[in-house]
N, C-alpha and C positions, 0 to 999 in steps of 0.2 A: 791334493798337494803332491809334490815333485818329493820322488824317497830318495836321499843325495845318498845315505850309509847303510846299504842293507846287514849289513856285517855285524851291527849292533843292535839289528831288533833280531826276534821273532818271526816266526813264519806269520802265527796267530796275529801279531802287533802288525807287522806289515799291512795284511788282509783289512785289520780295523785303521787302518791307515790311510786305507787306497779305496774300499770299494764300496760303495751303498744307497744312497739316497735314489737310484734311480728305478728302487723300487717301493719307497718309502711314499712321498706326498705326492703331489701334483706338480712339479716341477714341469715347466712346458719344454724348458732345455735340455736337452740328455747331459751339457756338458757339466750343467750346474750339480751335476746327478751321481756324478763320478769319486767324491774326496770321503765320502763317509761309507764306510762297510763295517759294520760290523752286525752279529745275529740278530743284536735286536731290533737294528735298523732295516735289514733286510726282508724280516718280517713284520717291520711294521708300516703297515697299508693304510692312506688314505682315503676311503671310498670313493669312485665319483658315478653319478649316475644311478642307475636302479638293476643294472645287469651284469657281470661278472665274466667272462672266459678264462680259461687257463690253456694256453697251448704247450702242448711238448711235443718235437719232432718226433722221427724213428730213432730209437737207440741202437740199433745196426748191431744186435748181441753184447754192445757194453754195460753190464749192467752193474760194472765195480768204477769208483773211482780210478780216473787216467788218466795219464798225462795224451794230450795231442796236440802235434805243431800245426797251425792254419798254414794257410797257401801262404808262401812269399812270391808267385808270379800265378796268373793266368793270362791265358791267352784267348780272343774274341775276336768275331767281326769288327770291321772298322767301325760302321755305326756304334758300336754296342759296348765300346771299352771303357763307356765315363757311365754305366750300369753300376749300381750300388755291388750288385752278383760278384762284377767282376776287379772290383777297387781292393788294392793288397794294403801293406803298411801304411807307408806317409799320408797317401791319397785318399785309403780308408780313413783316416785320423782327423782329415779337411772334411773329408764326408760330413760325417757323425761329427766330429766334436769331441772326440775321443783325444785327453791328456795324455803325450806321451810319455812310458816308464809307469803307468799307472795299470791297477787290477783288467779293467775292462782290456787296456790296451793290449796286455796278454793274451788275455781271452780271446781276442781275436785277429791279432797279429802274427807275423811271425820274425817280428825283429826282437832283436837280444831274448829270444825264445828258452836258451840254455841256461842264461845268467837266471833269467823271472821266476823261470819252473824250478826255480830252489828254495827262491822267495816265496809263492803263492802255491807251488804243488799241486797235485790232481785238482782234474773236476769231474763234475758227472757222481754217479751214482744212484741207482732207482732209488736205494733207502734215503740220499738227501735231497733228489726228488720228489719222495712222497712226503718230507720232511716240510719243501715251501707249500705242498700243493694243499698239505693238512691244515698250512698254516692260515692262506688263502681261504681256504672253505671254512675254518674256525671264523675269519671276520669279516664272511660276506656270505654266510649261508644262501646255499642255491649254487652259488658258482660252478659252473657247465664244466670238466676236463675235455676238451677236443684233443686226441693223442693219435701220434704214430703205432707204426709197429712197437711190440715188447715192454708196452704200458699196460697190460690188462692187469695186472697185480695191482694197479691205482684207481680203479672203478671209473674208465672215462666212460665217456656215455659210448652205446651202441648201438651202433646201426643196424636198425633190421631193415630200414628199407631204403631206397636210393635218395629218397627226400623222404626224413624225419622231421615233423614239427613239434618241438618239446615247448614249455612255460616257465622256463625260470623266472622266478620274482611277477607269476604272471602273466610275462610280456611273453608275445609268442615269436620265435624264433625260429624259422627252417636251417637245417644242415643237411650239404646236400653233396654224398659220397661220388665224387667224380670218378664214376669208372666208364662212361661211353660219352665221349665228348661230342658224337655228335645227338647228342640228347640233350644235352645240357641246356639249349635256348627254351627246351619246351618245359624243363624240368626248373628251370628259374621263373618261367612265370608261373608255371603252380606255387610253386612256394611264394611269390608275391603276392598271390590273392590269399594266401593263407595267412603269411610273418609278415609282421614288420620289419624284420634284422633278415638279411639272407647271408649266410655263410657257407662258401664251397671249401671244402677239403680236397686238397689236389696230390696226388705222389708226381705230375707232372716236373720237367723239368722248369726254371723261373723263366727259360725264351717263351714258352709255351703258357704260363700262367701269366705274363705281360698280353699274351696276345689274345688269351679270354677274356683282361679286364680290359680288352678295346674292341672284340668281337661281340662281347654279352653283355649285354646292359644289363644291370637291375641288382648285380653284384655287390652286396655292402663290404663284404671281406673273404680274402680265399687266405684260405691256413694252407703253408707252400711246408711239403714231406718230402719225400728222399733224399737227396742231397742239397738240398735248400740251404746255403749259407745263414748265418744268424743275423741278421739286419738292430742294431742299436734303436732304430725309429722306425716306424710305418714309410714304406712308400708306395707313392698314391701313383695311381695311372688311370686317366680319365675319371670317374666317380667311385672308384673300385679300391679299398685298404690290401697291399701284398702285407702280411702278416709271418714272418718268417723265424723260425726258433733254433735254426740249425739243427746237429743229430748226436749221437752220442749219449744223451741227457746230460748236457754241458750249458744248457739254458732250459728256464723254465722260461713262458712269455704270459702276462697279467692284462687281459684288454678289458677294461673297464668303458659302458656302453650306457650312453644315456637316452633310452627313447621315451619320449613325449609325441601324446597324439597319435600316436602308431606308426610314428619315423626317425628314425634315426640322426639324432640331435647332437650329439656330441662321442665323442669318445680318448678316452687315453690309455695307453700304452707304456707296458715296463717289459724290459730283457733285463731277465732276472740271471746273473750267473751263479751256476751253483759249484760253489765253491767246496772242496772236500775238507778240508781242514778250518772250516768257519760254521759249517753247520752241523748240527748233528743227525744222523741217519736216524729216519726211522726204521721200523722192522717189517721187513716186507718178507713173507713167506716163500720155501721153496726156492730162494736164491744158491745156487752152487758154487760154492769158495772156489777163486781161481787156483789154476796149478802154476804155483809158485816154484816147479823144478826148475834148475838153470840148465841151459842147454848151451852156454858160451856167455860172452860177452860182447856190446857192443862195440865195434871199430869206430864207432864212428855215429854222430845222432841217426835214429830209424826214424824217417817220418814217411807220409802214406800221401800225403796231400801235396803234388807240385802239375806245374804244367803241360810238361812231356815225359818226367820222370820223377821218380822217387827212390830215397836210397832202400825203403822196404822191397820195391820192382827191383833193383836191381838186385839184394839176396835173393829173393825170389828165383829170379831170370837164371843167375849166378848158381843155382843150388840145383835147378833144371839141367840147365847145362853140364852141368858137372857127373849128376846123373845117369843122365844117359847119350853123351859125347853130341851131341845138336848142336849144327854151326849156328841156329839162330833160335832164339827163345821169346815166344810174344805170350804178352799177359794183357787179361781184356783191363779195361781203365776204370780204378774201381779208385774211391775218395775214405774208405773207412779204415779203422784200427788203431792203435795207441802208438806213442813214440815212446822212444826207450832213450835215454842219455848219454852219451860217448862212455864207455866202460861200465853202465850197468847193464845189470845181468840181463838178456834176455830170455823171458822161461815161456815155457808153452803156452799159457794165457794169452801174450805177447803175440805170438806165434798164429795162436788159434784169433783174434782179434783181425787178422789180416787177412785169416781166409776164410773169414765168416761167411753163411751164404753160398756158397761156391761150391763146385762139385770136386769132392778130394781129391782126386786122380788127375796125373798128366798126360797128355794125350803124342801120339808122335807121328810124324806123317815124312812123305817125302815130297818135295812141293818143286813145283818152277817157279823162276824168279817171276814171272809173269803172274803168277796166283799169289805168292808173296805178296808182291804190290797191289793186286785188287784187295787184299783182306787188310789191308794198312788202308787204303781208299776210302773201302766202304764203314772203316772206323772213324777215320775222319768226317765223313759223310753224317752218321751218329752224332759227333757232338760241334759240328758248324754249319751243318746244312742251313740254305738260306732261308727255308720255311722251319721258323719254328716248332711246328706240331711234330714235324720228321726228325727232328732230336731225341737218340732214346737214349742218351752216355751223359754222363758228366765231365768227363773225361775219357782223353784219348787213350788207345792202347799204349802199350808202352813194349819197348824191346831188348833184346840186349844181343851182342855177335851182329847187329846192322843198327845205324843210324840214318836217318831221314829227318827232312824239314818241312815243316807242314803251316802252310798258307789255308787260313779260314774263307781268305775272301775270295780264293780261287773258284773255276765254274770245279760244277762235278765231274767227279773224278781226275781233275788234276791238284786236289789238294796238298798230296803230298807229293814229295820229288826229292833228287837227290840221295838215294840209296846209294847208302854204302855198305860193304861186311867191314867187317873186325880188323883184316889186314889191307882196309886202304882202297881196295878194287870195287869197283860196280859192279850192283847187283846186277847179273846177266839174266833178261826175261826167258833167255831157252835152257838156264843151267838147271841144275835138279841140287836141292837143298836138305838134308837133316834138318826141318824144325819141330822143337818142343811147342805145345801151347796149354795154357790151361786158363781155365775160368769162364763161365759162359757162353758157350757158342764153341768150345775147345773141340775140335777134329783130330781125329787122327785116333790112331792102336792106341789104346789106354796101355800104358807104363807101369807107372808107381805112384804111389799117394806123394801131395805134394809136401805135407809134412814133416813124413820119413827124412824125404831127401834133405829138408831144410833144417832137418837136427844135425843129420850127416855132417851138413856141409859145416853148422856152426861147430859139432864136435870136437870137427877136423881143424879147427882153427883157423879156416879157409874166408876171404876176403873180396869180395865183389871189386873187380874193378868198372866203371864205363866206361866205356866204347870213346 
């Protein structure tokens, strides 16, 4: 149901308002799935079948309740824009069947982003993760955890070898850890002479996990890890379930599996969102209290997740530069960390959330326009290359002191073009440049931690502008 007054409920009311059943029965609609949330519905599970999965992506070091804003654009090959991967707001809403102004629609949108995250609040949390995952396994003993990174605290299963065949309920089941994909064809038919169910776990990117369930046959479902958007329903490509939970631990996923005969007969699916202010955490061991210091306030919303930029890339970039005087500042294109809300505080937590991963220090080089542009090329190259399996980014770099425009469908190496600096003039391929870089693949004199600089600059009371 459509919330016309938020003003007059509750967070809690809101939540039991807007969001639930689409983890509760058998609903075949996701839409119909959408009007009822509240704990008890949330955990309360219909069984189908005789088999259970639980997925949780990588939680990318979130391991507290967050807020984060989804993508409001990306950008794709021409073929490839009407991809579930890459559908934002309205067109994600047609997709799925997702009501808008409602719980889910939050969760995965990023329109009226700032108004909803007042209403609905954090999500995520490994304790109200392991909160559904307890609850799952309370009414379907047996049910399998297939998890990402920074799940070990939930007991997902483990893999000791590249293709495991475990028995839940029985049935025998192969999972099978994609790390050498050109093994994979031989390492799907072991597992088909052995399980019934074949399930790959992929950290691949989704261009690349579409093109195994049209290269490899014999695939019943691939669990899609790293930056894997959160998909509302299954979608299928050729015989093959993409099974996607997003990251953060801002969805759990519930695939309920019915094999008869020794094949795989049915199956249903719930995206579970774990909502912070609806469920209650359990107690998960060894968790470290964020640091709640404030190091400033935000100008302006922080989010992590856009197409060619982000206002997080741009402090970042902004805090580089300030640093240590560099006419251009490039950050490799990274999708993780929380948003913070125009005037709250941002504290280390925050901070540390955004450079999780990553190697502290900022790197400093002296570059020609002409090396400039190949290391912007060969990022682009990263996450548009025409061969899916050569996709290692989820997104692009990102910059600040030059702007460029970058065409996916372009051949290689002309994807990007159009360089500019900061006052207006073309980038010159013979000039020599001051640039900062940091994060994966970062060159040049190590600096200063990137950090430091980034308290500095919030301190200082100092304000990103773009280019």
């Amino acid at each position: 149901m459509a919330i016309r007054d938020r003003r007059s409920l509750t967070r809690r009311r809101v939540l039991q308002q807007g969001l639930a059943a689409a983890v509760a029965g058998v609903v075949p609609a996701f839409a119909r799935a959408q009007d009822r949330y509240d704990q008890q519905h949330l955990l309360d599970f219909a069984p189908v079948g005789n088999v259970t999965l639980i997925h949780v992506g990588d939680f990318l070091g979130q391991v507290h309740p967050h807020l984060m804003r989804p993508s409001a654009q990306k950008i794709a090959r021409t073929g490839e824009r009407h991809l579930p991967e890459y559908l934002t707001d309205e067109l994600l809403r047609i997709r799925f069947g997702v009501g808008g102004r409602q719980p889910m629609d939050y969760a995965l949108t990023a329109a009226h982003f700032e108004e909803d995250a007042a209403a609905y609040g954090p999500m995520g949390g490994i304790g109200h993760v392991k909160t559904v995952v307890e609850a799952i396994r309370a009414r379907r003993p047996g049910a399998v955890l297939i998890a990402g990174e920074g799940a070990e605290r939930l007991s997902p299963l483990e893999m000791t070898t590249p293709v495991q065949v475990i028995r839940p309920q029985k049935v025998p089941l192969a999972v099978i850890d994609l790390m050498d994909r050109d093994a994979l064809s031989d390492q799907v038919v072991q597992a088909r002479a052995e399980a019934a169910v074949v399930v790959c776990r992929s950290a691949l990117g989704m261009a690349a996990n579409r093109q195994i369930a049209w290269d490899v046959p014999g695939i019943d479902l691939i669990l899609c890890h790293g930056d894997a958007p959160a998909f509302p329903e299954v979608v299928r490509v050729q015989g093959t379930a993409l099974i996607a939970s997003g990251t953060q631990g801002r969805f759990v996923t519930r695939i309920d599996l019915d094999v008869q005969e020794g094949k795989l007969a049915g199956m249903a699916h719930r995206l579970i969102p774990v909502f912070g202010d609806l469920l209650a955490a359990s107690v998960v061991p060894d968790v470290v209290a964020a640091d709640t210091t404030k190091l400033g306030d935000a100008p302006h919303l922080l989010y992590r997740r856009g197409a060619l930029s982000s206002t997080w890339d741009d402090l970042i970039c902004g805090a580089m530069r300030q640093a240590t005087g560099a006419q251009i500042a490039l950050v490799g294109g990274m999708q993780h960390g929380v948003s913070v809300l125009p005037g709250a505080p941002v504290t280390r937590a925050a901070v540390a959330s955004v450079l999780w991963g990553q190697p502290g220090e900022a790197r400093k080089r002296r570059m020609s326009g002409a090396e400039v542009a190949q290391v912007l090329q060969d990022a682009a190259e990263a996450v548009f290359h025409a061969d899916p399996y050569q996709r290692h980014k989820a997104a692009m770099m990102r910059g600040q002191g030059i702007t460029f425009g970058v065409d996916p469908d372009a051949a290689e190496g002309q994807k990007v073009s159009g360089l500019m600096l900061a006052d207006g003039t073309s980038l010159d391929p013979a000039g020599r440049y001051d640039v900062v870089t940091w994060g994966a693949g970062a060159w040049g004199e190590p600096v200063s931690d990137v950090a430091a600089m980034i308290e500095d600059y919030l301190s200082a009371g100092l304000t990103p502008q773009p280019d």
